[in-house]
C-alpha positions, 0 to 999 in steps of 0.5 A: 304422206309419203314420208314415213319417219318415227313422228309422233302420229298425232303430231303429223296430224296437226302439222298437215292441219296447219299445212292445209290451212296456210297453204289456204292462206297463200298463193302458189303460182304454178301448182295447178302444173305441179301435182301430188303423186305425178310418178305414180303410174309411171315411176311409182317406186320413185319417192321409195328409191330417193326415201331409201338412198336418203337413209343409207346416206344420212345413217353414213353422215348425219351432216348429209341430210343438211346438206341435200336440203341446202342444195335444194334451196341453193338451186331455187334460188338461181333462176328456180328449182330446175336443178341448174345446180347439179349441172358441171362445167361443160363446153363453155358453160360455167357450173353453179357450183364454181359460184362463191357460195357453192365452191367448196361448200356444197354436198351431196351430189354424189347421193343425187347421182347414185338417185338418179342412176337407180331411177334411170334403171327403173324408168329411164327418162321419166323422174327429173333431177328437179324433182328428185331435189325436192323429194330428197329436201323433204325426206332430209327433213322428215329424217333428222325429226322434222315434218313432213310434206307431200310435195309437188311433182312435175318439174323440168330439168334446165338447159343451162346453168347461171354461174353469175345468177349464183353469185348475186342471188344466193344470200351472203351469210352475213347479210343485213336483214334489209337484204335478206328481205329484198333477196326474198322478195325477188324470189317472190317469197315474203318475210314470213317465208324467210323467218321460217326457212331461215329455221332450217338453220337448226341442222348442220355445219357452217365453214369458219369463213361463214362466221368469222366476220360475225364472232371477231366484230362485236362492239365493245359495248355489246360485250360490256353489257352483257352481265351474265357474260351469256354471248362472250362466252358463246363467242370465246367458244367460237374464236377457239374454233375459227382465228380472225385469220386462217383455217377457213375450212373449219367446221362448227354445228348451226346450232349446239344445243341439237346440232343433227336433229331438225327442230326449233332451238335455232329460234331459240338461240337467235333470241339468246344471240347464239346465232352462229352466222350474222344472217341469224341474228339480225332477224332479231337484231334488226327488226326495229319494228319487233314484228318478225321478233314475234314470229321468232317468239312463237316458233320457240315457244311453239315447235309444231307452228314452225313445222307447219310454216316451214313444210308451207314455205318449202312448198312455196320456195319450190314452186319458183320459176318452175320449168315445164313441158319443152321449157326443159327435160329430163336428164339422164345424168343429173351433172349434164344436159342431154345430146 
C-alpha cells in the first residue's frame, strides 16, 4: 500500500482482505476510468510529496488531519469529487466555501495549496487538485491510527463551483436520520455507506453552533430516566462549553474518549448516547427497525470490520460523479480555474 504509518502488519493484512471482499460486494461506477497507480510514471513521487506535507502538517495541528478528510467529503458531496471546493469566489462565481456549511468551518486549504505548489515544480500540469484531496483523505486517516487504502487516481478538476449545491446537498449536523438516508441515496451511497462514514466522526473538533440544538433540547423525560445520570452529565459537560446563546465558535472534540486518533469509540459513545451532534445519534436513536443499530454493535465490538467498511465507502464516496477527460482539467493553482 501507499500509506506507510505505524499499523499493526497483521492488522493491515486483514483490513486489505476485508477491503477486497466488500469492494467484490459493491459496485463502483466509474472505476474502470480511475486506476490505481495513474502518477506512477508521470509523477511518481506525487503521493510521496502529499504523504510528506500530510506529516509536517498533522505534527503542527493533530486537529488537521480531521480536517482535510472533511474536506474531501465536503467537496464529493457537491456535484463530485472535482475539487469545486478548493475554488475562490471569482468573477461572478460564488465559492463553495461561502456556502453555510463551509464559511468559517472549513480547513486545510492552505496544506492543499502548499501540495500543489510543490506538485507543480515537479510535474507541472499533471496531479489534479481532485486527486490530491483523495490522497490527503487517505493518508489523514492512515496518520491518526486509521486503515489504509489505495486509492484510485485519475480525476479532473471542475470548471466551476455550486455555491447553492453546497448549501442543499451537505447533511446538517442535526439532521434526522430519515434525511441522512435520502442525502446518501442522492449521492448514490446507501445506508450501509452512511453508518461507516459517519464513523469518521471519531476525530476532530465540532463548532458550539453544530451542537447547541442537540445538548439544550433534551426532553424532560430523557433525563428523568436516566438513573445513572450517564447523558446528563455528559450534557452538563457540554452546556459548560457551549451556552444556549453565544460563543458559537467554541470548539469541543467529536469524541472525548481519543478525540486525535482515528478508531472506533465513536461507535461506542453513540450507543452510550454521547454523540456530540443530533446527526450521531439518531443512527440509534431513530432506527425503529434495530437494523443500522446492529451495524453500530459490530463496528464497537469489532475495530478492524469498521476500517475495512470504512476504507470500502471511501472508495465509493470518491467515485461520485467523477470528471474525466475534457470534462475537466488540471489546475495549476488549486483556488482557481485555468486561463
Amino acid at each position: 500500500m501507499s500509506c506507510d504509518f505505524s499499523m499493526n502488519p497483521f492488522t493491515i493484512v486483514l483490513i486489505t482482505v476485508l477491503v477486497l471482499v466488500l469492494q467484490s460486494l459493491s459496485t463502483f461506477g466509474d472505476e474502470q476510468l480511475l486506476v490505481h497507480g495513474y502518477y506512477r510514471e508521470t509523477c511518481p513521487m506525487a503521493e510521496q510529496i502529499v504523504r510528506y506535507n500530510l506529516q509536517f502538517a498533522v505534527l503542527k495541528n493533530p486537529r488537521m488531519a480531521a480536517s482535510l478528510l472533511r474536506l474531501h467529503f465536503h467537496d464529493c458531496f457537491v456535484m463530485g469529487c472535482d475539487a469545486s471546493i478548493l475554488l475562490d469566489s471569482h468573477e461572478g462565481m460564488i465559492s463553495e466555501k461561502q456556502a453555510g456549511p463551509n464559511v468559517n468551518s472549513l480547513r486545510g486549504f492552505e496544506v492543499i495549496d502548499r501540495i500543489k505548489y510543490q506538485l507543480e515544480a515537479a510535474c507541472p500540469l499533471t496531479v489534479s487538485c481532485a486527486d490530491i484531496l483523495a490522497i490527503a483523505a487517505r493518508d489523514a486517516v492512515a496518520m491518526r491510527g486509521g486503515p489504509c487504502w489505495e486509492v484510485y487516481l485519475g480525476r479532473k478538476d471542475s470548471l466551476k463551483a455550486s455555491f447553492d449545491g453546497a448549501n442543499q446537498l451537505i447533511p446538517a449536523p442535526n439532521s434526522s436520520l430519515e434525511t441522512l438516508i435520502s442525502n446518501f441515496k442522492q449521492q448514490g451511497l446507501d445506508i450501509g455507506d452512511l453508518v461507516a462514514l459517519s464513523g469518521s466522526h471519531t476525530m476532530g473538533k465540532a463548532r458550539c453552533s453544530s451542537f447547541r440544538q442537540q445538548i439544550h433540547d433534551a426532553s424532560a423525560e430523557e433525563e428523568q430516566y436516566d438513573k445513572y445520570e450517564r447523558y446528563t452529565t455528559f450534557r452538563r459537560i457540554l452546556r459548560s462549553i457551549c451556552p444556549r446563546s453565544g460563543k458559537d465558535n467554541r470548539l469541543a472534540p467529536l469524541d472525548f474518549q481519543t478525540p486525535a486518533r482515528f478508531d472506533n469509540n465513536y461507535f461506542i459513545n453513540i450507543l452510550e448516547g454521547r454523540g456530540l451532534l443530533g446527526s450521531d445519534n439518531v443512527l440509534v436513536k431513530e432506527d425503529d427497525e434495530g437494523e443500522i443499530r446492529k451495524q453500530v454493535w459490530a463496528y464497537a465490538s469489532n475495530q478492524e470490520l469498521f476500517f475495512a467498511s470504512f476504507a470500502n465507502s471511501m472508495l465509493r464516496m470518491g467515485n461520485i460523479n467523477v470528471l474525466y477527460g475534457n470534462e475537466g482539467e488540471i489546475r495549476r493553482n488549486c483556488r482557481f480555474v485555468n486561463t
